[in-house]
MARKE-776552 format. One record per residue: chain; z, x, y of N, C-alpha, C in turn. Coordinates in steps of 0.2 Angstrom, whole numbers, plus 5000, padded with zeros to 4 digits. Example, Ala and Ser with C-alpha at 12.3 -4.5 7.8 and 13.67 -1.06 7.14 Angstrom:
<sites>
(site 'A',(5039,5066,4972),(5039,5062,4978),(5039,5066,4984)) (site 'A',(5035,5064,4989),(5036,5068,4995),(5039,5064,5000)) 
</sites>
This chain:
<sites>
(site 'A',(5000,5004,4994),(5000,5000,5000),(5000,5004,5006)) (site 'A',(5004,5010,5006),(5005,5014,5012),(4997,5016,5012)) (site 'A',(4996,5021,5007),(4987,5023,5008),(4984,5017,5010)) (site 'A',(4984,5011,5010),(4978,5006,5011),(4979,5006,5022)) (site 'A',(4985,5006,5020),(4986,5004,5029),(4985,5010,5033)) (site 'A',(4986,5016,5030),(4985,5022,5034),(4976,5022,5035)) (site 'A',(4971,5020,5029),(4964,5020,5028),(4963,5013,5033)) (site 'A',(4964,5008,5033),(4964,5004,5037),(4965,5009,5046)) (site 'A',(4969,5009,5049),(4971,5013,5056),(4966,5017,5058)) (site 'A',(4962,5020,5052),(4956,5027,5052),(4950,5025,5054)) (site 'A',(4950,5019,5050),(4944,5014,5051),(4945,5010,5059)) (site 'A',(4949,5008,5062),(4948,5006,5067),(4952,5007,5071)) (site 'A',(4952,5017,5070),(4951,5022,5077),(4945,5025,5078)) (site 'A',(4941,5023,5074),(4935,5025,5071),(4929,5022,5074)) (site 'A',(4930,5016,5074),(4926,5009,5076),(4925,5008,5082)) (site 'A',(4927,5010,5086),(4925,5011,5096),(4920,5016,5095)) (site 'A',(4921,5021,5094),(4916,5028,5094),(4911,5026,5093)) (site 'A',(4911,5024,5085),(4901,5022,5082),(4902,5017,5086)) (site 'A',(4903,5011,5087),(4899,5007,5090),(4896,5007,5098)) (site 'A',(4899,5011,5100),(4898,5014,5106),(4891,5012,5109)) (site 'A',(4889,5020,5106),(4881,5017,5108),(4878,5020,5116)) (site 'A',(4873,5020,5117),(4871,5022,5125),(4870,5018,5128)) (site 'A',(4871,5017,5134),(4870,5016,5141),(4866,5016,5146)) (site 'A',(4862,5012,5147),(4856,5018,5152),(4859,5016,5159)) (site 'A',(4860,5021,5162),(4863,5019,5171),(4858,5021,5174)) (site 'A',(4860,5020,5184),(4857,5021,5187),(4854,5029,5188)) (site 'A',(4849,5033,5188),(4847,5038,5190),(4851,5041,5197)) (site 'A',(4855,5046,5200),(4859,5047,5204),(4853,5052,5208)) (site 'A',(4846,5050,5212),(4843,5056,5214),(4843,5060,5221)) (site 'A',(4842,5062,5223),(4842,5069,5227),(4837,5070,5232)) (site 'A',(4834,5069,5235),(4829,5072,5240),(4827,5078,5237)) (site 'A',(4820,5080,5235),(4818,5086,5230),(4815,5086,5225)) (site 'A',(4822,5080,5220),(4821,5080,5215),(4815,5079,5210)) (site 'A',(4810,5082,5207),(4805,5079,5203),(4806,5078,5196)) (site 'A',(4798,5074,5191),(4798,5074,5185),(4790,5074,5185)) (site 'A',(4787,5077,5181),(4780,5079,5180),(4780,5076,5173)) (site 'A',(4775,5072,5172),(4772,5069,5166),(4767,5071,5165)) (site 'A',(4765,5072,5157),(4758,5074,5154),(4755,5069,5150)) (site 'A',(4749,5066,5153),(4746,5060,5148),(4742,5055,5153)) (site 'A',(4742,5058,5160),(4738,5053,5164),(4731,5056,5165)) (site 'A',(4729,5061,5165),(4722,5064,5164),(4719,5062,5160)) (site 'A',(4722,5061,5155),(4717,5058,5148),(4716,5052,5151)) (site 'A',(4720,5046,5152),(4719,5040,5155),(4713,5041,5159)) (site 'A',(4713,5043,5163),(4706,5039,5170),(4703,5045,5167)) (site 'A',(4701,5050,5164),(4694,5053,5159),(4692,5048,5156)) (site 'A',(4696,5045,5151),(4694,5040,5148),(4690,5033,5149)) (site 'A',(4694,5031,5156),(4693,5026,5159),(4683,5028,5160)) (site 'A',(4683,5034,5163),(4679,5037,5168),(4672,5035,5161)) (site 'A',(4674,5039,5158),(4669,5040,5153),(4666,5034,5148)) (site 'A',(4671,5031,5147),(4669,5021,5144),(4663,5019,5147)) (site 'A',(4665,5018,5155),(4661,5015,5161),(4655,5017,5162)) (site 'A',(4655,5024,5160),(4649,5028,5162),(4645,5025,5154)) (site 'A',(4649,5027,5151),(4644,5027,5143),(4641,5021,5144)) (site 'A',(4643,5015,5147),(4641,5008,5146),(4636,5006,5152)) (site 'A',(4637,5009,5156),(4632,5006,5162),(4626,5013,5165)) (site 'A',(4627,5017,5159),(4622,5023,5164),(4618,5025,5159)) (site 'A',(4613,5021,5156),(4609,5024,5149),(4606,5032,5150)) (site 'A',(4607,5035,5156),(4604,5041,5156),(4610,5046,5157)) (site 'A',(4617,5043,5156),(4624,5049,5155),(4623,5050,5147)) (site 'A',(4626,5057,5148),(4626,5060,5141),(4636,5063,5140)) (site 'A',(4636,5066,5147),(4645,5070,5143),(4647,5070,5149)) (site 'A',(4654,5069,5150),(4659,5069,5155),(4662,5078,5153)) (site 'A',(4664,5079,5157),(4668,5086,5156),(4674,5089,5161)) (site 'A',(4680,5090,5159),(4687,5091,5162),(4686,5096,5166)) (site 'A',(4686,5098,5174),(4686,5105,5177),(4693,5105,5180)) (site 'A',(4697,5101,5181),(4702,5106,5183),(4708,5097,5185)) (site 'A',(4715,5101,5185),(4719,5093,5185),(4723,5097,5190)) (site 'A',(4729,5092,5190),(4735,5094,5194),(4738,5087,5192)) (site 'A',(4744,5089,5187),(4748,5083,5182),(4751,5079,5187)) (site 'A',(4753,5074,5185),(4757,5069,5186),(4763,5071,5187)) (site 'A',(4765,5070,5194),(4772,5072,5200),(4774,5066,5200)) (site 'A',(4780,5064,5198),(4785,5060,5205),(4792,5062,5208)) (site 'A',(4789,5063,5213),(4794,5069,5220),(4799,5063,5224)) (site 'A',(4807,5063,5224),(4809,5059,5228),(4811,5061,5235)) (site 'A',(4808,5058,5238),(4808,5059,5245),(4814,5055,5249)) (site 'A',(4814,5059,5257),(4820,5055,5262),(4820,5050,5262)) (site 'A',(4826,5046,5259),(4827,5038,5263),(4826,5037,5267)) (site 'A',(4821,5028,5269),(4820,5029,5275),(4823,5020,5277)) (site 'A',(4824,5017,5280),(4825,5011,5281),(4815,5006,5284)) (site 'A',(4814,5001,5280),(4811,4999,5281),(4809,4991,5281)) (site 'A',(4805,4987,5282),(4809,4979,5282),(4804,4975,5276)) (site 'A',(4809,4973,5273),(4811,4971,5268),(4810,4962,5267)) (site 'A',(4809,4956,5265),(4812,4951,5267),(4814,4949,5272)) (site 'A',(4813,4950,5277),(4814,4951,5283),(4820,4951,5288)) (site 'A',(4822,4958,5284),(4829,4964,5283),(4827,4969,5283)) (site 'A',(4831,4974,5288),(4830,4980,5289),(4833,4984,5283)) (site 'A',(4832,4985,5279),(4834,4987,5271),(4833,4999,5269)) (site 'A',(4839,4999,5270),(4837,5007,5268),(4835,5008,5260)) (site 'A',(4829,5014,5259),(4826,5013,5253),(4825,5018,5251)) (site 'A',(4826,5020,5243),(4826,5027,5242),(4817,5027,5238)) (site 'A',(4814,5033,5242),(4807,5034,5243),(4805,5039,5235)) (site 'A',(4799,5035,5232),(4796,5041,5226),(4790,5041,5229)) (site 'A',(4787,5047,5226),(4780,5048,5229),(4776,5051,5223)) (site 'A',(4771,5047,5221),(4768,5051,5214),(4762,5051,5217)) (site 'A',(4757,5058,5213),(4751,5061,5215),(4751,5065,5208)) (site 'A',(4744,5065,5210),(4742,5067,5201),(4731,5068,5205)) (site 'A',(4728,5070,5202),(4720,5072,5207),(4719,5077,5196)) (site 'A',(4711,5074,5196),(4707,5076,5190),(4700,5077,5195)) (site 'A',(4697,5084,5192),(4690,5084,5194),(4685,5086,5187)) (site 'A',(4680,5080,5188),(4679,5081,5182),(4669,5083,5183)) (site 'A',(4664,5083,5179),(4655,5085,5179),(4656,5080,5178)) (site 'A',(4649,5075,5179),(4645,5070,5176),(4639,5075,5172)) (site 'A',(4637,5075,5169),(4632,5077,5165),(4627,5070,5164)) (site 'A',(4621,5073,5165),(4616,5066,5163),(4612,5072,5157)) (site 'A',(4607,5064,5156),(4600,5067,5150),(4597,5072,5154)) (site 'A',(4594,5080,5152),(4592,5082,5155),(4584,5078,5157)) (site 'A',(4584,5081,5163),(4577,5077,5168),(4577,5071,5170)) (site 'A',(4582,5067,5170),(4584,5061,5170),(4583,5061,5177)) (site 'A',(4585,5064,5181),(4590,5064,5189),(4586,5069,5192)) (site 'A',(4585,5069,5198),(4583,5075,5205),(4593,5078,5205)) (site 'A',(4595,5078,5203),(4603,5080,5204),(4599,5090,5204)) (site 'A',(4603,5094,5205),(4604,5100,5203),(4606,5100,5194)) (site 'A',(4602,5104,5191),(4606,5104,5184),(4608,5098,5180)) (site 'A',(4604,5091,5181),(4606,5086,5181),(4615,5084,5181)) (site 'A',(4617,5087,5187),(4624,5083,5184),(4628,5082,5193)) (site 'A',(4633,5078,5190),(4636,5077,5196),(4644,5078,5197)) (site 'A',(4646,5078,5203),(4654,5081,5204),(4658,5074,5205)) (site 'A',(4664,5074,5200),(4670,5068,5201),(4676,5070,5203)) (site 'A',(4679,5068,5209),(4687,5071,5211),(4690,5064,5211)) (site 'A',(4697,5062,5207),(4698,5057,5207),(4705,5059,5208)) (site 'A',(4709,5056,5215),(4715,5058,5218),(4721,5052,5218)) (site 'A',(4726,5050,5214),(4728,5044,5214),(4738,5048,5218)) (site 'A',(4737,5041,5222),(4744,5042,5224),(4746,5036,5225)) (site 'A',(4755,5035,5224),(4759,5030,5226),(4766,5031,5229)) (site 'A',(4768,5027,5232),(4772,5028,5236),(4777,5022,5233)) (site 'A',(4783,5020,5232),(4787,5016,5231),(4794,5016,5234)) (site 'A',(4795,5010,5238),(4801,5008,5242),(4807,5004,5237)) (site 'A',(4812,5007,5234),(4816,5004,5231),(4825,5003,5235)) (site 'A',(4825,4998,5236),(4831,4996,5240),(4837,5001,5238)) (site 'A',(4842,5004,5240),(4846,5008,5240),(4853,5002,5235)) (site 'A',(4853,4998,5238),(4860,4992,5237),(4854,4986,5234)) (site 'A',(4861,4982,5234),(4858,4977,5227),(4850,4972,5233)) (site 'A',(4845,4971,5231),(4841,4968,5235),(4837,4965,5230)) (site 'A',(4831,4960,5232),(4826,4957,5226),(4820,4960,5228)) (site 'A',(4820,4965,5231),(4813,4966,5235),(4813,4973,5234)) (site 'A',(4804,4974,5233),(4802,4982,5231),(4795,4981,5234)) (site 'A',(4791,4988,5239),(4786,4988,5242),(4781,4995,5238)) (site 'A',(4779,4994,5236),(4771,5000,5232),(4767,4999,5237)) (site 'A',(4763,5005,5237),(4757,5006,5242),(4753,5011,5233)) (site 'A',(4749,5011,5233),(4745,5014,5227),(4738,5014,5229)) (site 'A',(4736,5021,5231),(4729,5023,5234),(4725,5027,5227)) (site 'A',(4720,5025,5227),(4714,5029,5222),(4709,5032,5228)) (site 'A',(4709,5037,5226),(4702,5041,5231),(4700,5046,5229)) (site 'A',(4691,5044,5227),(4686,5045,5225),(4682,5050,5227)) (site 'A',(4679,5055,5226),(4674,5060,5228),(4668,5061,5224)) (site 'A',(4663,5059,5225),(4656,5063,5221),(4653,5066,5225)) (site 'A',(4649,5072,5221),(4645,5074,5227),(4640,5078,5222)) (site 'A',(4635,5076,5224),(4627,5082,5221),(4624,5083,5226)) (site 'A',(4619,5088,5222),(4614,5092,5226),(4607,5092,5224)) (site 'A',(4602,5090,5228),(4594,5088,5223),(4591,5084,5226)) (site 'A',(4584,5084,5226),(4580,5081,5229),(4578,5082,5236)) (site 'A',(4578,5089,5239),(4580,5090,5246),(4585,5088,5251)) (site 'A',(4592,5086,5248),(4599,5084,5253),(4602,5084,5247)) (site 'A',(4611,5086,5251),(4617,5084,5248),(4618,5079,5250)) (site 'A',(4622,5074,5244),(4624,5069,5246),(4633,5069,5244)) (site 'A',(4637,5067,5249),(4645,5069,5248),(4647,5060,5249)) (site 'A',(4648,5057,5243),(4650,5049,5244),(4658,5048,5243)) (site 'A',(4663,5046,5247),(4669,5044,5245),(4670,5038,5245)) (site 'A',(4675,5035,5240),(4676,5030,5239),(4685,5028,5241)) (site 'A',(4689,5025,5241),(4696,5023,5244),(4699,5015,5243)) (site 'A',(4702,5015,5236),(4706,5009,5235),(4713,5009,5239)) (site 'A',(4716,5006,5242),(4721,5005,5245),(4725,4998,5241)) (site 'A',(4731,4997,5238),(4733,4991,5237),(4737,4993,5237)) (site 'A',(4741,4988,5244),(4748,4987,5244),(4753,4979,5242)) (site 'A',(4760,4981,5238),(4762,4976,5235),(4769,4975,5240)) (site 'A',(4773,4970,5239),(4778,4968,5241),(4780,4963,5235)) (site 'A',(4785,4963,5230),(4788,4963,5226),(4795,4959,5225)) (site 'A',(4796,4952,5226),(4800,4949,5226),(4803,4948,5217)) (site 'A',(4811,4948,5217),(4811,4946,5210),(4818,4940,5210)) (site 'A',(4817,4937,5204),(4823,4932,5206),(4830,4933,5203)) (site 'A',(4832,4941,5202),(4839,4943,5199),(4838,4950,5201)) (site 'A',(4845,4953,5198),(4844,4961,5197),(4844,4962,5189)) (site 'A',(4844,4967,5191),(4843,4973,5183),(4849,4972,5182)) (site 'A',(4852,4972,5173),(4859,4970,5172),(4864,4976,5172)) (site 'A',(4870,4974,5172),(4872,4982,5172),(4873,4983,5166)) (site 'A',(4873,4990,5164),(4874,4996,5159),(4870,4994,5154)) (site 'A',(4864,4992,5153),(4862,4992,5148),(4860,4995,5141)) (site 'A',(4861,4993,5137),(4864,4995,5128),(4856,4990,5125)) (site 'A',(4858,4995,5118),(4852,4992,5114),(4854,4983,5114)) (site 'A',(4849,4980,5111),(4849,4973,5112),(4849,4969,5115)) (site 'A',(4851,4972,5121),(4849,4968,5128),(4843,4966,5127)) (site 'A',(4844,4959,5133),(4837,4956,5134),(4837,4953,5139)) (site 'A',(4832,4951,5146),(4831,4949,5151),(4828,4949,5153)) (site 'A',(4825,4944,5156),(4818,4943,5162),(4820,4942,5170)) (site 'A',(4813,4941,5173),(4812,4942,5180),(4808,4938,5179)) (site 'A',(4807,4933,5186),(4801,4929,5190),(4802,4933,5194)) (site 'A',(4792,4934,5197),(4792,4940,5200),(4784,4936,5205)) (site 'A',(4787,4935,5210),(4783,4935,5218),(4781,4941,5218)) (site 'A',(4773,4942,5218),(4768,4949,5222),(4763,4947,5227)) (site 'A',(4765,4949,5232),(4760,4947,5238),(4756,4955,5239)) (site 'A',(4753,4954,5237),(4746,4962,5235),(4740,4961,5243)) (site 'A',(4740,4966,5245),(4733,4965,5249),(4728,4970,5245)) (site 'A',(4721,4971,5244),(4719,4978,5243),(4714,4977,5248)) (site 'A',(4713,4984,5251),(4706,4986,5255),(4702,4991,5250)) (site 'A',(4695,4990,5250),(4689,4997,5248),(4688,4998,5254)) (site 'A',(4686,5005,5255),(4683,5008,5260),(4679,5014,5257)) (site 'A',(4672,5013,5260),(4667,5019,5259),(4663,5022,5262)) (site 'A',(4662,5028,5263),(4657,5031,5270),(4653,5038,5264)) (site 'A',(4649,5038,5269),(4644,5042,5265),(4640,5051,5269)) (site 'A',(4643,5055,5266),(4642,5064,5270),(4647,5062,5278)) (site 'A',(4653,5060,5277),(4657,5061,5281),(4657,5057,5287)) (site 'A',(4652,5050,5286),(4651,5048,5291),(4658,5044,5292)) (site 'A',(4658,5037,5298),(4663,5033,5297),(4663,5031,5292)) (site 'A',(4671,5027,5291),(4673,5025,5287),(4670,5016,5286)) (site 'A',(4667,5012,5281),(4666,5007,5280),(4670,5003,5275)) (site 'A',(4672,4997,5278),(4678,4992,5273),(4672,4989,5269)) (site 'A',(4672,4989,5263),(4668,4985,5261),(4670,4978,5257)) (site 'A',(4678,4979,5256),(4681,4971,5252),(4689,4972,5256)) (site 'A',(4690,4966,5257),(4698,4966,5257),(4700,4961,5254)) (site 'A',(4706,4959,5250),(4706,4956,5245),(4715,4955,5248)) (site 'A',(4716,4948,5248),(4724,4948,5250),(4727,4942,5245)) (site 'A',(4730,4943,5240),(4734,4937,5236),(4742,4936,5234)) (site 'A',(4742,4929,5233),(4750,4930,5230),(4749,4927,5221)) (site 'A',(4754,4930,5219),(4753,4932,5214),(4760,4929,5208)) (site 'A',(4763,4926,5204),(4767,4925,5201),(4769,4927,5194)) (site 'A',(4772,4927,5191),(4773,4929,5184),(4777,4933,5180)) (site 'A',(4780,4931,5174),(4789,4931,5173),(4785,4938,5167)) (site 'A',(4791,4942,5169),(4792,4948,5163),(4797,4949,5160)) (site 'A',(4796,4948,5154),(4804,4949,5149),(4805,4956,5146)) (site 'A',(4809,4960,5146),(4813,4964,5145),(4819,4967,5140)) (site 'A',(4815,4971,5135),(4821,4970,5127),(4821,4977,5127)) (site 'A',(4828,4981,5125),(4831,4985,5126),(4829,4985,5117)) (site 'A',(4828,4989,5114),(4825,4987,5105),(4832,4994,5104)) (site 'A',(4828,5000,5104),(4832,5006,5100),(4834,5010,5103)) (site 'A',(4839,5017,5099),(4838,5023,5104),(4833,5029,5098)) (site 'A',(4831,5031,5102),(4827,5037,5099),(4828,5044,5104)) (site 'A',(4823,5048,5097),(4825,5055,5103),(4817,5056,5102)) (site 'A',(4815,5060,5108),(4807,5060,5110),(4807,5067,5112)) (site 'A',(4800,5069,5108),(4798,5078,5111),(4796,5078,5116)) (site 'A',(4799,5081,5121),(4797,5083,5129),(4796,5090,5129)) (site 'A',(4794,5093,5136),(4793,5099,5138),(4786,5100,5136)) (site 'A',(4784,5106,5141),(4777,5107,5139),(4773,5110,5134)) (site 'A',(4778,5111,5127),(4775,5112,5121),(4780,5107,5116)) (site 'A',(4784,5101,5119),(4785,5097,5115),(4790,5102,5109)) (site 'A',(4793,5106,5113),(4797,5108,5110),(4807,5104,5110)) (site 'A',(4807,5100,5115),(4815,5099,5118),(4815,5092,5114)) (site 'A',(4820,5090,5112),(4820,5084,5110),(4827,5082,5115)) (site 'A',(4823,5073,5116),(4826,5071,5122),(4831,5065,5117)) (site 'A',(4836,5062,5120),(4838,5056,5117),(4838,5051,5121)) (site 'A',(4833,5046,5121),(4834,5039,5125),(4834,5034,5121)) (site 'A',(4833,5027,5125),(4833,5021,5123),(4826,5018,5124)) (site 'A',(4822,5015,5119),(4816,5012,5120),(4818,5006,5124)) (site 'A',(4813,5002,5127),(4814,4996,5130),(4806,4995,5130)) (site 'A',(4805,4988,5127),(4798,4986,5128),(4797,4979,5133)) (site 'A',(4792,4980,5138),(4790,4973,5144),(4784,4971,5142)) (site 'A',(4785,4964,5143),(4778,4961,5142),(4779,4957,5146)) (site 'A',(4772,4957,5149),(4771,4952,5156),(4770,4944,5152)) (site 'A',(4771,4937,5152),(4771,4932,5149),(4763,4930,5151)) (site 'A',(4760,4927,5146),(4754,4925,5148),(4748,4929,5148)) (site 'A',(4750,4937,5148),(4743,4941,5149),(4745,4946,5144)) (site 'A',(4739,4950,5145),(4738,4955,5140),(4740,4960,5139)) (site 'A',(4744,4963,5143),(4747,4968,5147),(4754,4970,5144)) (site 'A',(4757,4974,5139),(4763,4977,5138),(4764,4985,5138)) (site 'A',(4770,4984,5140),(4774,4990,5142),(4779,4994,5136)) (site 'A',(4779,5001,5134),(4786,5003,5131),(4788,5009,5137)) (site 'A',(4794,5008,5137),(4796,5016,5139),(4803,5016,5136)) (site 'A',(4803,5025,5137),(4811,5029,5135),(4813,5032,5140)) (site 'A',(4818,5028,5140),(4823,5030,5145),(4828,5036,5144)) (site 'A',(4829,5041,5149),(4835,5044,5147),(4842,5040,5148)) (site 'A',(4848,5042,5148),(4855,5038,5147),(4855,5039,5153)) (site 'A',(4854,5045,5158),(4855,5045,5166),(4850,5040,5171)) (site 'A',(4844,5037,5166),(4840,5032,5169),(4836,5035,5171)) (site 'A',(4832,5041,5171),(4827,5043,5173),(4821,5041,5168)) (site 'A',(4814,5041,5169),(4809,5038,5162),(4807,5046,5158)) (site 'A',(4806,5046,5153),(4805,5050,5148),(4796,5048,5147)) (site 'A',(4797,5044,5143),(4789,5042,5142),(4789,5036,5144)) (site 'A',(4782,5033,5143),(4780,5028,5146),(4770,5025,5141)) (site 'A',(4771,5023,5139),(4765,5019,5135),(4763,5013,5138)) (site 'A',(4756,5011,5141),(4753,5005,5141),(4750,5002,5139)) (site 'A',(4750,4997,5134),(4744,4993,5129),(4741,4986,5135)) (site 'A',(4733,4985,5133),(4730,4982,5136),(4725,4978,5129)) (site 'A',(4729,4972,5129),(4725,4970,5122),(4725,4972,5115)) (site 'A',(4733,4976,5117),(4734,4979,5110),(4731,4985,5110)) (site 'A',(4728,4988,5114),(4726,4996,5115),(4728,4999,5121)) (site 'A',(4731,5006,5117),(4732,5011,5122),(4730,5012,5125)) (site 'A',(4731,5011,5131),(4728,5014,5139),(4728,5020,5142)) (site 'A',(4739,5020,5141),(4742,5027,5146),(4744,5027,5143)) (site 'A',(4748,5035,5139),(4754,5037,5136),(4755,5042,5139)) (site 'A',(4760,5043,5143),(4761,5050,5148),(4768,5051,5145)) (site 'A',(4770,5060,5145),(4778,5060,5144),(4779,5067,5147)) (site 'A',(4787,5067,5149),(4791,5071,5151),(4788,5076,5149)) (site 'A',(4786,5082,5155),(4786,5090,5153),(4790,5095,5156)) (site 'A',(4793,5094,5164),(4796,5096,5168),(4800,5092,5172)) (site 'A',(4807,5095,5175),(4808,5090,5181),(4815,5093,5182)) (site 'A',(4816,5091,5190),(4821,5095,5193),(4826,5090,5194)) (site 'A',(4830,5089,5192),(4836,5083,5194),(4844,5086,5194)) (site 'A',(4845,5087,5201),(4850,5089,5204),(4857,5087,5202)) (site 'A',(4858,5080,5199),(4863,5076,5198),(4864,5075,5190)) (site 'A',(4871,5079,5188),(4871,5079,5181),(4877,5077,5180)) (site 'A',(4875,5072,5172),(4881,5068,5169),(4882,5062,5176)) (site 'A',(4880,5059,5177),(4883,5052,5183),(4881,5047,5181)) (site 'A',(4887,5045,5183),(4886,5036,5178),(4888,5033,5183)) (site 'A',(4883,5028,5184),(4883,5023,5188),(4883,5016,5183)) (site 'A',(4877,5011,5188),(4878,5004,5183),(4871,4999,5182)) (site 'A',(4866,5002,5185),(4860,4998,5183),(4853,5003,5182)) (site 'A',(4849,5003,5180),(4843,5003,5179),(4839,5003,5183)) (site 'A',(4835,5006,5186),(4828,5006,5191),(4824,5006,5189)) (site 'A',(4817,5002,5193),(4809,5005,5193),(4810,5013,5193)) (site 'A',(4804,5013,5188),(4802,5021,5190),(4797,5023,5194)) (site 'A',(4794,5018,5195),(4787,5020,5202),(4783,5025,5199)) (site 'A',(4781,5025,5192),(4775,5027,5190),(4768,5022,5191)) (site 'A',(4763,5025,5187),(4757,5023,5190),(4756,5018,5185)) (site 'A',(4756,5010,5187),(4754,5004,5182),(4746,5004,5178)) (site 'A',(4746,5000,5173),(4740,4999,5171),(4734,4996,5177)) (site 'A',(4737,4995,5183),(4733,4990,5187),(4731,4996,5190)) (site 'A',(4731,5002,5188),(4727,5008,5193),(4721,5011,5190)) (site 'A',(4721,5008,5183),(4716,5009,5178),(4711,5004,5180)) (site 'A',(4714,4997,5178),(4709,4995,5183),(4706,4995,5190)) (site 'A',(4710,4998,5193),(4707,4997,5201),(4702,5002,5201)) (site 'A',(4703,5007,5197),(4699,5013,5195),(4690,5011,5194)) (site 'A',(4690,5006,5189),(4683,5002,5188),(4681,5000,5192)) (site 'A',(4685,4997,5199),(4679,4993,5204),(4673,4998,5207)) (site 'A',(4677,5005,5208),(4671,5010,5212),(4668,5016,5207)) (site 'A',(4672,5014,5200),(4670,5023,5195),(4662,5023,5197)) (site 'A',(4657,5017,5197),(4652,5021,5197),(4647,5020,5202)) (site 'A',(4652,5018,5209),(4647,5017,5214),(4645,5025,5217)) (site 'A',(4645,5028,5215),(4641,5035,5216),(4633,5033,5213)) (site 'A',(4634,5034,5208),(4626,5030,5204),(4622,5027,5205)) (site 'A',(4628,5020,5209),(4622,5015,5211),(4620,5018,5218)) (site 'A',(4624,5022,5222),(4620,5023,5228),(4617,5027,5230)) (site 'A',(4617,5031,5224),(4611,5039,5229),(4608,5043,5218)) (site 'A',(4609,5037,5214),(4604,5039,5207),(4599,5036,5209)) (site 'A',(4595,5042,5205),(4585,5040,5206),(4584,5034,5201)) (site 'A',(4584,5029,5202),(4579,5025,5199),(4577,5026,5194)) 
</sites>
């Protein structure tokens, strides 16, 4: 009887520890601080080379000349208005730029060499309320470069997606979230987007402005923890928490891993059931270690809506200055 009671007491001094379990808190960040991801080059390559394959019967090979990875830098808070509140916000800034050759059928084109220059330069900006708020503002720019040489002139065409979001939601993120969690959001997006295009440097021309609102509930499940290879040769193994979103009614889901301090690890986008983006952890500077906070943030990477923003201009170089 004694050994039963003594095995009993063991068992449940035991039983808080394992159940425990992680926590995903708020990221504590810094002004400085960054995180570099690897896996957004492949994305718009990708995107780049589909579009071409299918509307250019005289492309033959895309080819990768030079990247600069996927950064997100937190920058000064800045107070900015919100709901129509003056609201202080702690700023990310991500940029990421691929240059890649078009390659045509040889003798297809007057280009030089038949081939042509792509520099695609994506940036986003993200205002996330410092204090509890329902509002979040993104601005996310695509900009475009081609340029060849042939048939007696250079021709240098830029193209320039601008959309900006305001972001209403109808709760907060719960606090300390652990596996099994589950919660949604109704989510007001009031989006403008502008295209602008000009041609060897002249003025700039608007050619679409696009202003809507937008609604739609995103649910939210904290599934497992796992540990995920990071670093630049995928040697460091990270321990987070998966969490899958899917937007309701559309095509469109989300996985990410989160570390326990809240920072994103990886991130996967499926469209239809196919991978789009799988970008993960290879560096990053984060100043604030071990801090436990109580809620979960955006991370202000670059959405699958940038893939598509991508295809309204990937191939207006061809249509405006390819020989017939």
């Amino acid at each position: 009887m004694r050994r039963l009671l003594v095995a009993v007491l063991v068992v449940a001094l035991l039983a808080p520890s394992t159940a425990a379990g992680m926590t995903i808190t708020q990221p504590s960040y810094n002004t400085g601080d960054w995180f570099e991801y690897d896996g957004w080059t492949a994305a718009v390559f990708s995107q780049y080379e589909s579009q071409m394959d299918a509307e250019s019967e005289d492309f033959n090979h895309l080819n990768l000349v030079e990247e600069v990875p996927m950064r997100m830098t937190i920058e000064d808070s800045e107070s900015i208005s919100l709901g129509g509140l003056d609201t202080n916000c702690r700023v990310s800034h991500v940029e990421h730029s691929v240059n890649m050759t078009v390659h045509f059928t040889e003798g297809s084109t007057d280009y030089d060499n038949d081939t042509m220059t792509l520099n695609v330069t994506t940036t986003i900006q993200v205002w996330i309320p410092t204090g509890a708020s329902a509002f979040e503002k993104r601005v996310e720019t695509i900009y475009l470069e081609t340029w060849f040489s042939g048939g007696g002139e250079d021709n240098y065409l830029e193209n320039r997606l601008v959309t900006e979001e305001i972001i209403e939601r109808d709760g907060l993120w719960p606090s300390g979230i652990q596996v099994g969690d589950e919660w949604d959001f109704s989510e007001t997006i009031s989006r403008t987007s502008i295209v602008e295009q000009r041609i060897n440097r002249a003025l700039w021309n608007e050619t679409s402005r696009v202003t809507e609102d937008l609604a739609r509930q995103v649910t939210w499940t904290a599934t497992e923890e796992t540990t995920i290879s990071t670093g630049e040769d995928n040697l460091d193994n990270t321990p987070t928490m998966r969490m899958e979103q899917q937007i309701v009614g559309e095509s469109q889901t989300s996985i990410d891993w989160y570390h326990e301090e809240g920072f994103l690890v990886k991130t996967q986008h499926f469209v239809n059931g196919t991978l789009v983006l799988s970008a993960t952890l290879t560096d990053h500077k984060y100043s604030a270690e071990n801090v436990v906070a109580t809620v979960v943030t955006d991370n202000g990477l670059p959405a699958p809506s940038l893939l598509a923003g991508i295809g309204i201009f990937a191939l207006a170089a061809i249509r405006h200055s390819k020989p017939e």
